[in-house]
C-alpha positions as CSV (number, residue, x, y, z in Angstrom):
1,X,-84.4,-36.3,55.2
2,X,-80.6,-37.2,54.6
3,X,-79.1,-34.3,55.7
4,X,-76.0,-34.9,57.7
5,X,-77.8,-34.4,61.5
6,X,-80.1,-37.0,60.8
7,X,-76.0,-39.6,60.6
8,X,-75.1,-40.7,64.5
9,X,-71.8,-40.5,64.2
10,X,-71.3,-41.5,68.2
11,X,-73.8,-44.7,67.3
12,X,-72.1,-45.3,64.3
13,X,-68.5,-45.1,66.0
14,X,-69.6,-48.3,68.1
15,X,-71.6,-50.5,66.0
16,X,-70.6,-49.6,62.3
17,X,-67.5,-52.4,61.8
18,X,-66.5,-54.5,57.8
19,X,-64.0,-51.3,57.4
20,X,-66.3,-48.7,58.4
21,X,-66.7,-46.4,61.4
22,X,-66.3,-48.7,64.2
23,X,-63.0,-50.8,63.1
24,X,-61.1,-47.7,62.0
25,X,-59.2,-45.2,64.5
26,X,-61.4,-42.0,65.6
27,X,-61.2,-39.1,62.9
28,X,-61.0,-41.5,59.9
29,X,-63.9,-41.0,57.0
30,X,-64.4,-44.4,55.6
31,X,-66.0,-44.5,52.5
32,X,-65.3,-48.3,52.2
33,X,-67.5,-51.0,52.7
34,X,-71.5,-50.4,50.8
35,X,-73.1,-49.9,53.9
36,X,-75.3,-46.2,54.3
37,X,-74.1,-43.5,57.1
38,X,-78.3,-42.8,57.5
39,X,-80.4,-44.9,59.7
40,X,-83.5,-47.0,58.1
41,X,-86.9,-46.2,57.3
42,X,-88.5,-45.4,60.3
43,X,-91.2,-47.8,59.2
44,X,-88.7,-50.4,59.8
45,X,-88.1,-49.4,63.0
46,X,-91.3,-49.5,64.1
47,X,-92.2,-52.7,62.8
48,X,-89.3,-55.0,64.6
49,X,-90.5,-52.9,67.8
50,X,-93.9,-54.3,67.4
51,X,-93.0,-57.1,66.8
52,X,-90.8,-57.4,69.8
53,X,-93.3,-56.5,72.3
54,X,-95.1,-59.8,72.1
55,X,-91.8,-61.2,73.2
56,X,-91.9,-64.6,71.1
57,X,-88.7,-65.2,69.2
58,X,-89.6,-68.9,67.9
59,X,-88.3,-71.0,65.5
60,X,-89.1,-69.4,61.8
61,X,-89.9,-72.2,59.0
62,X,-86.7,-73.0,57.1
63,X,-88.6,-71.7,53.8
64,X,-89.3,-68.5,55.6
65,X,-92.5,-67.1,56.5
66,X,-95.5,-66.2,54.4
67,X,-95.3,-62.9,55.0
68,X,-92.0,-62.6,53.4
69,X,-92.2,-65.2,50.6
70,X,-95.4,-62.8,49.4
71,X,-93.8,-59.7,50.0
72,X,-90.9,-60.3,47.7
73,X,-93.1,-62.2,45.3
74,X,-95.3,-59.1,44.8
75,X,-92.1,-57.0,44.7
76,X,-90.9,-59.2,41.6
77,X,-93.8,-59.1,40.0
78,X,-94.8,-55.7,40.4
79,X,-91.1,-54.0,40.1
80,X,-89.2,-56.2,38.1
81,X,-91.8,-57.9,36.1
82,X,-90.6,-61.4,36.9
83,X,-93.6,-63.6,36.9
84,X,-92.5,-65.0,41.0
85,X,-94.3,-67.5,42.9
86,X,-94.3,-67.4,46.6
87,X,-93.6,-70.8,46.9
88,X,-90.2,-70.4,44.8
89,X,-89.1,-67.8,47.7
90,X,-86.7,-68.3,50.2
91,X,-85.0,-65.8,52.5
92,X,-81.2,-66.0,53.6
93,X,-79.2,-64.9,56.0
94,X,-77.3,-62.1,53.4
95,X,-77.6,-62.5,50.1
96,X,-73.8,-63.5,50.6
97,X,-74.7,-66.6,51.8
98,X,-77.7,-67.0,49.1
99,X,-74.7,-66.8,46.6
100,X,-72.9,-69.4,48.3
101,X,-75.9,-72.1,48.8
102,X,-75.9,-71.5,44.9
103,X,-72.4,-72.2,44.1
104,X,-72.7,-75.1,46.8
105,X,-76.0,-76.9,45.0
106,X,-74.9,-76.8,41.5
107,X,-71.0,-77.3,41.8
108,X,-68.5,-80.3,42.4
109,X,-65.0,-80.0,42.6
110,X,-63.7,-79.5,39.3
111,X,-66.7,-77.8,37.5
112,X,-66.4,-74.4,36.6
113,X,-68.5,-71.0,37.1
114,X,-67.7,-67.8,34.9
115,X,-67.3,-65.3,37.1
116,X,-66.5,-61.8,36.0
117,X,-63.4,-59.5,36.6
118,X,-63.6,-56.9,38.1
119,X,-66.4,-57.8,40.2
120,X,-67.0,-58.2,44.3
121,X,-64.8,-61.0,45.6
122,X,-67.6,-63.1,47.0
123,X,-67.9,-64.6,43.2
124,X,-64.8,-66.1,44.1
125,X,-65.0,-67.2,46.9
126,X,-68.1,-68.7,47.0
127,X,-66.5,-70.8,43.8
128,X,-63.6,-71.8,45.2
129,X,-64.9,-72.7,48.9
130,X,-67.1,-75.8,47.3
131,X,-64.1,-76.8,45.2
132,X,-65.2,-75.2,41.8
133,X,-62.7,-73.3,39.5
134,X,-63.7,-69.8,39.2
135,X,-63.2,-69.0,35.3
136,X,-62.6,-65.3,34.9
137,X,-63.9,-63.4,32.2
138,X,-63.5,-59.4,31.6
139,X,-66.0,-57.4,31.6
140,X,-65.3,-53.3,30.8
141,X,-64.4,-50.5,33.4
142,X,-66.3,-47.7,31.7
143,X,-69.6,-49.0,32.2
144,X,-70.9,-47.6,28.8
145,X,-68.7,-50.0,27.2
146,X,-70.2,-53.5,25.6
147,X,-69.5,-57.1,26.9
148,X,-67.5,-59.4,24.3
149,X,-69.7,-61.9,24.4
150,X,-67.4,-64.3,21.8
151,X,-65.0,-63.9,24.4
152,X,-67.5,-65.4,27.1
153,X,-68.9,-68.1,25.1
154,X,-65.3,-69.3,24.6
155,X,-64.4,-69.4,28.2
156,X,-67.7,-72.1,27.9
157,X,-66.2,-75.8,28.4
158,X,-68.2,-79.6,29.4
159,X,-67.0,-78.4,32.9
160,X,-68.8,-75.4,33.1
161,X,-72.1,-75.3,34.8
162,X,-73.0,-71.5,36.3
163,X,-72.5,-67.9,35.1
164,X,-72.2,-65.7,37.8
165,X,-74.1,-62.1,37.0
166,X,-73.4,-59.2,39.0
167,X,-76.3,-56.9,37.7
168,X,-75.5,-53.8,38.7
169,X,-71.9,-54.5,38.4
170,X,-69.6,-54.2,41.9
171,X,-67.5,-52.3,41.7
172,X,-67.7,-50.3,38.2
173,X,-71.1,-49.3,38.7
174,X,-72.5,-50.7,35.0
175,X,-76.1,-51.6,34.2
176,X,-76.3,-54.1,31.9
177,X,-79.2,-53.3,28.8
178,X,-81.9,-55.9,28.0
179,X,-80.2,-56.9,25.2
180,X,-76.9,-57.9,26.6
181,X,-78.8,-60.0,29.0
182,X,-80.9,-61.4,26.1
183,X,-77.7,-62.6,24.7
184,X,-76.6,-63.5,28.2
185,X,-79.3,-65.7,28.5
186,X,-79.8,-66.8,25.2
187,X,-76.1,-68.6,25.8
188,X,-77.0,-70.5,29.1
189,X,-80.1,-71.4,27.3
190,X,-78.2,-73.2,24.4
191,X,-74.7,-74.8,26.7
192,X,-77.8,-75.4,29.6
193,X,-76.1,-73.5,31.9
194,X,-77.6,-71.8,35.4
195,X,-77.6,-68.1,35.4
196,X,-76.9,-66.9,39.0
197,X,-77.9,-63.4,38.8
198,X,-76.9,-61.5,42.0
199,X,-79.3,-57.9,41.7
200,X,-78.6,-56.5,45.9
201,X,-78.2,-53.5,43.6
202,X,-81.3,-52.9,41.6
203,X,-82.6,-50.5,43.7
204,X,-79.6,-48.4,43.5
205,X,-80.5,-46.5,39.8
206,X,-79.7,-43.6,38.4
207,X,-81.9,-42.2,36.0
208,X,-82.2,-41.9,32.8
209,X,-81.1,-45.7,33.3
210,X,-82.9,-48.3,34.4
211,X,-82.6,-52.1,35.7
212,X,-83.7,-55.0,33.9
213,X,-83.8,-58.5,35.8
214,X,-82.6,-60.5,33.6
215,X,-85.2,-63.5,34.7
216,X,-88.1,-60.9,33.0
217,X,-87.0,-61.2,29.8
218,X,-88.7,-65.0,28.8
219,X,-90.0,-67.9,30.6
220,X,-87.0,-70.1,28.9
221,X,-84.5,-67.6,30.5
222,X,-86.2,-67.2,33.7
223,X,-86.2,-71.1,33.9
224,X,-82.4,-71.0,33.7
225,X,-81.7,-68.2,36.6
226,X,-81.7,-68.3,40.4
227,X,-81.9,-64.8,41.4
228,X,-80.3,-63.6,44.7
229,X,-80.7,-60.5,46.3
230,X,-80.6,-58.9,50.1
231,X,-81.6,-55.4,51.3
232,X,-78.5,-54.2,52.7
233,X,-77.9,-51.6,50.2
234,X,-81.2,-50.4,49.4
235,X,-82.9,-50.1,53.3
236,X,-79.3,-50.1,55.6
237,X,-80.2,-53.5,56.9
238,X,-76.6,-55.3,57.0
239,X,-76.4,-56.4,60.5
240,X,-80.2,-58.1,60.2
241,X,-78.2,-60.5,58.0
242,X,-81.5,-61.4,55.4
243,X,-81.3,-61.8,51.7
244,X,-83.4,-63.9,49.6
245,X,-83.2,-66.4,46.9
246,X,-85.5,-66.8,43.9
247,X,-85.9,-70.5,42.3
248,X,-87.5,-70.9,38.7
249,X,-88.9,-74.1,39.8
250,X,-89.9,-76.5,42.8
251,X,-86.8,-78.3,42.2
252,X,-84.5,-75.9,41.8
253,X,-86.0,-74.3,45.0
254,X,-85.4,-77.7,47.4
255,X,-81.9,-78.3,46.1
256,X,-80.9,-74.9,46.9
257,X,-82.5,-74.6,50.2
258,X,-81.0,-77.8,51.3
259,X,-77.5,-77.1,50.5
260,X,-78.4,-73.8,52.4
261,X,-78.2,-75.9,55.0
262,X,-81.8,-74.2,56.7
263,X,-84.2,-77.2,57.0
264,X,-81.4,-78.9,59.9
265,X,-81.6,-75.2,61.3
266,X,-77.8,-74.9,61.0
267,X,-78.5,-71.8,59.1
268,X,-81.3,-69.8,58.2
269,X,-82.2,-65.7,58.4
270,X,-83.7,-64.5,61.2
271,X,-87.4,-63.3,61.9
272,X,-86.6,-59.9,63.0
273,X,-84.8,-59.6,59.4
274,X,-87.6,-61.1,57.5
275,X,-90.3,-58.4,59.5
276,X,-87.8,-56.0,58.4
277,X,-87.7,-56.7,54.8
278,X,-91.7,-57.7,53.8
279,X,-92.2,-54.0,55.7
280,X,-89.3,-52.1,53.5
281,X,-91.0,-53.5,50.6
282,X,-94.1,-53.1,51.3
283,X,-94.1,-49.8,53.1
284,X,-91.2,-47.5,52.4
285,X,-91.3,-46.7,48.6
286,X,-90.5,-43.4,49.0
287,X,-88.4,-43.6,51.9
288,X,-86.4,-45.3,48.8
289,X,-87.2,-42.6,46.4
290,X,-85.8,-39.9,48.3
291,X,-82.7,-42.0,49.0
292,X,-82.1,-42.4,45.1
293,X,-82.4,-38.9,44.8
294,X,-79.7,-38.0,48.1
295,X,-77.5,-40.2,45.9
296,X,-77.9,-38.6,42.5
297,X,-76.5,-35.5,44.1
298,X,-74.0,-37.3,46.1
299,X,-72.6,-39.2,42.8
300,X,-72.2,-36.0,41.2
301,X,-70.7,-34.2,44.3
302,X,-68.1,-37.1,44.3
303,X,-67.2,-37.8,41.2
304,X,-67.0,-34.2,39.9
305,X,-64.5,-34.1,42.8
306,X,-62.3,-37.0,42.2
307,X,-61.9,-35.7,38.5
308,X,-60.1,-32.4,39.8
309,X,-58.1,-34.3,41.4
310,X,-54.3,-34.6,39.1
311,X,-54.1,-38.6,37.7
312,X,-57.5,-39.2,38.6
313,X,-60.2,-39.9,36.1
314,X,-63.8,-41.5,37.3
315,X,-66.5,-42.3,35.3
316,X,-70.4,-41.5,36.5
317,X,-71.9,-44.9,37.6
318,X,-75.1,-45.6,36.0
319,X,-75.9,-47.7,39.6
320,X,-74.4,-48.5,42.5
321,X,-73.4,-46.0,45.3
322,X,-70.1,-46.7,43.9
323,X,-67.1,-44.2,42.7
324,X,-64.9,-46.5,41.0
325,X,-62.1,-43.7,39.8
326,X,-58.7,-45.0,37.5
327,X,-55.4,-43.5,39.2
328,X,-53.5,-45.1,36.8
329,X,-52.2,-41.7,35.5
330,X,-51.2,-40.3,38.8
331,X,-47.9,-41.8,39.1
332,X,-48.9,-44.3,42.1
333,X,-50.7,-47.5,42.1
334,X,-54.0,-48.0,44.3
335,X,-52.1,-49.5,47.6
336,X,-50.3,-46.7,47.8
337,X,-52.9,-44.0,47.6
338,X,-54.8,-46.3,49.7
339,X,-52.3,-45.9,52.3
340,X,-51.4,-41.9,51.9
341,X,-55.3,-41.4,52.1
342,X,-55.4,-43.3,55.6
343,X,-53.0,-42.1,57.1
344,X,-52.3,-38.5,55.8
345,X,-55.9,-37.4,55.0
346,X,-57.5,-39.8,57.1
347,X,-60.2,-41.0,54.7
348,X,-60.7,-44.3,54.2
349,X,-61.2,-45.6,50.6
350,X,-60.9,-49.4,49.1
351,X,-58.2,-49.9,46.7
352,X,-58.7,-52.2,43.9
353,X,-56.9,-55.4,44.3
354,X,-57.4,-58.7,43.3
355,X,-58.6,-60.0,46.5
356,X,-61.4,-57.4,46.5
357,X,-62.5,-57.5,43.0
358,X,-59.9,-58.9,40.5
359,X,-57.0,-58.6,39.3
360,X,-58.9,-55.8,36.3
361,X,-59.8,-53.9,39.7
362,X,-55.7,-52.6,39.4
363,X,-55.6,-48.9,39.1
364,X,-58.9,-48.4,40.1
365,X,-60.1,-46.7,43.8
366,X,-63.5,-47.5,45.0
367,X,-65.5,-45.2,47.3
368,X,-68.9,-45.0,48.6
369,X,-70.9,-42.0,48.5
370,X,-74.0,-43.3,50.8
371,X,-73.3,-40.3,53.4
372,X,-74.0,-36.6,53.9
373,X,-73.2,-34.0,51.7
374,X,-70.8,-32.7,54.4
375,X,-69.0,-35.7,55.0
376,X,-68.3,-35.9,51.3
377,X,-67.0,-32.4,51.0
378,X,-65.0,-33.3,54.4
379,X,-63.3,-36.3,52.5
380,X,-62.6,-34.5,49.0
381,X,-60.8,-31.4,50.9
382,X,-58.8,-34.1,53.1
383,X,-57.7,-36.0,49.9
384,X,-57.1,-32.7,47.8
385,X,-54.5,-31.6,50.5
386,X,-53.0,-34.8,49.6
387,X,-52.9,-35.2,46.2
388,X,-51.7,-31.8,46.0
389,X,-48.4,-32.5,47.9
């Protein structure tokens, strides 16, 4: 399981686009975009097949379908010990657009959301695109460093209304403790703010760490966070387009499905997404197990890499199958590596620029590491030749 047969390269040359396989010329590695090189669980598979064969593809309810609602209910209670209620459940067409229906119920133009730097641009955008002011506030690239939390509760104004947390943190790769969150929350609790706590990566661990939701720590907390998630990461499910969102309460739940826009069926996920995801949570726990433990040697194989390399100086991410390296000491900035990488080495990699992550992103590389062993050695002998020039 993972090995580098098991990867359809010709498959992934067609359908694999966002920067990946698909929308780059042939020979190109692209360890870009968060999306696995391995096919899902075959459970998965099997599932949408069955499914399918009874050839009805109606109209889902706009609050999703029992069987999902309870599937990621159980999952929260069970896994992240989040006391969830069906009923408060909703699934999403990505957890992009969960994000969005957030920022969309809970902001006017003018209010502001604290959104951290460096951190995936979606934050941002989601902000900005309902006319709120995205107020940035700097969180550490090492991801053993601490958050200044005096700094964040000064950034707090009468204007303010949601924190955005990315927990695990896109695109450093930090896990933030149980008591940073407590803190976290214990400061939306007293300026009654909403905690928007994006987790698509709390399945992605490495131990000895581990996740905490941040809605598990106390009912007042929990009642002042909307959790989003999706299953992209975790189960390769990016082009079923499902995520889901978590409400602390009945009302919290209708205003954010409404501004989701699902109930006048202008959006809403798909059935084939939500089959997809009640049977990756229910059924492929160790389908998931042995991915964590393909990426544990893949993080190591990477990073250990990247730090040979002259300039270069990457950090182990505690989550995330993220490689967030600092090539600030190299003698070029992250475009420009960026570029000699693509077109001299021809791998792929993200650079950190302020329309992907912030303008803290600067410096900084970002690569996945959600492939084969050989790919990875394939890329780091490419990039070597370079850097070696």
């Amino acid at each position: 399981m993972f090995t580098h047969s098991e990867i359809n390269l010709p498959l992934l040359r067609q359908r694999a686009f966002n920067l990946r396989w698909a929308a780059l010329p042939d020979g190109v590695i692209p360890l870009t975009a968060a999306d696995p090189d391995f096919p899902c669980a075959p459970q998965i598979s099997e599932a949408i097949i069955k499914y399918s064969k009874d050839r009805y593809f109606s109209y889902a309810p706009a609050e999703g379908y029992a069987f999902f609602k309870e599937a990621v209910a159980k999952f929260f209670i069970e896994k992240r010990n989040v006391l969830t209620q069906p009923s408060l459940v909703f699934p999403t067409d990505s957890a992009a657009h969960g994000i969005h229906a957030v920022c969309k119920a809970y902001l006017q133009k003018g209010d502001e959301a604290i959104v951290f730097n460096p951190v995936d641009f979606l934050f941002k955008y989601s902000v900005e695109a309902v006319g709120g002011n995205a107020i940035s506030f700097p969180v550490p690239l090492h991801p053993n460093e601490g958050i200044d939390f005096n700094l964040l509760e000064n950034l707090i104004t009468d204007r303010t209304k949601l924190i955005c947390l990315c927990n695990p943190l896109n695109p450093t790769g930090k896990l933030f403790s149980a008591a940073e969150l407590m803190v976290l929350g214990n400061l939306a609790i007293k300026h009654n703010l909403l905690i928007l706590s994006d987790e698509i990566w709390s399945d992605i661990v490495f131990e000895p760490n581990q996740f905490v939701s941040i809605a598990s720590l106390n009912s007042n907390i929990q009642a002042h966070t909307i959790t989003v998630t999706g299953y992209s990461k975790s189960y390769g499910l990016a082009g079923l387009r499902v995520g889901a969102v978590i409400a602390p309460n009945e009302s919290h739940f209708q205003q954010i499905l409404q501004a989701a826009e699902q109930p006048s069926t202008i959006h809403g996920c798909n059935v084939l997404g939500q089959v997809a995801v009640a049977t990756a949570l229910n059924d492929c726990e160790d389908w998931l197990f042995e991915f964590i433990k393909h990426l544990t040697q893949m993080r190591s194989l990477l990073v250990d890499g990247l730090n040979t390399f002259p300039g270069f100086h990457c950090e182990l991410p505690q989550a995330c199958y993220l490689a967030f390296p600092s090539i600030s000491a190299s003698g070029k900035n992250a475009s420009e590596w960026h570029q000699l990488f693509l077109e001299k080495a021809k791998v792929a990699v993200v650079p950190g620029l302020p329309q992907w992550f912030g303008d803290r992103a600067s410096g900084h590389l970002r690569l996945s590491f959600a492939t084969s062993k050989e790919t990875i050695e394939e890329a780091l002998f490419r990039m070597q030749k370079v850097v070696l020039i």
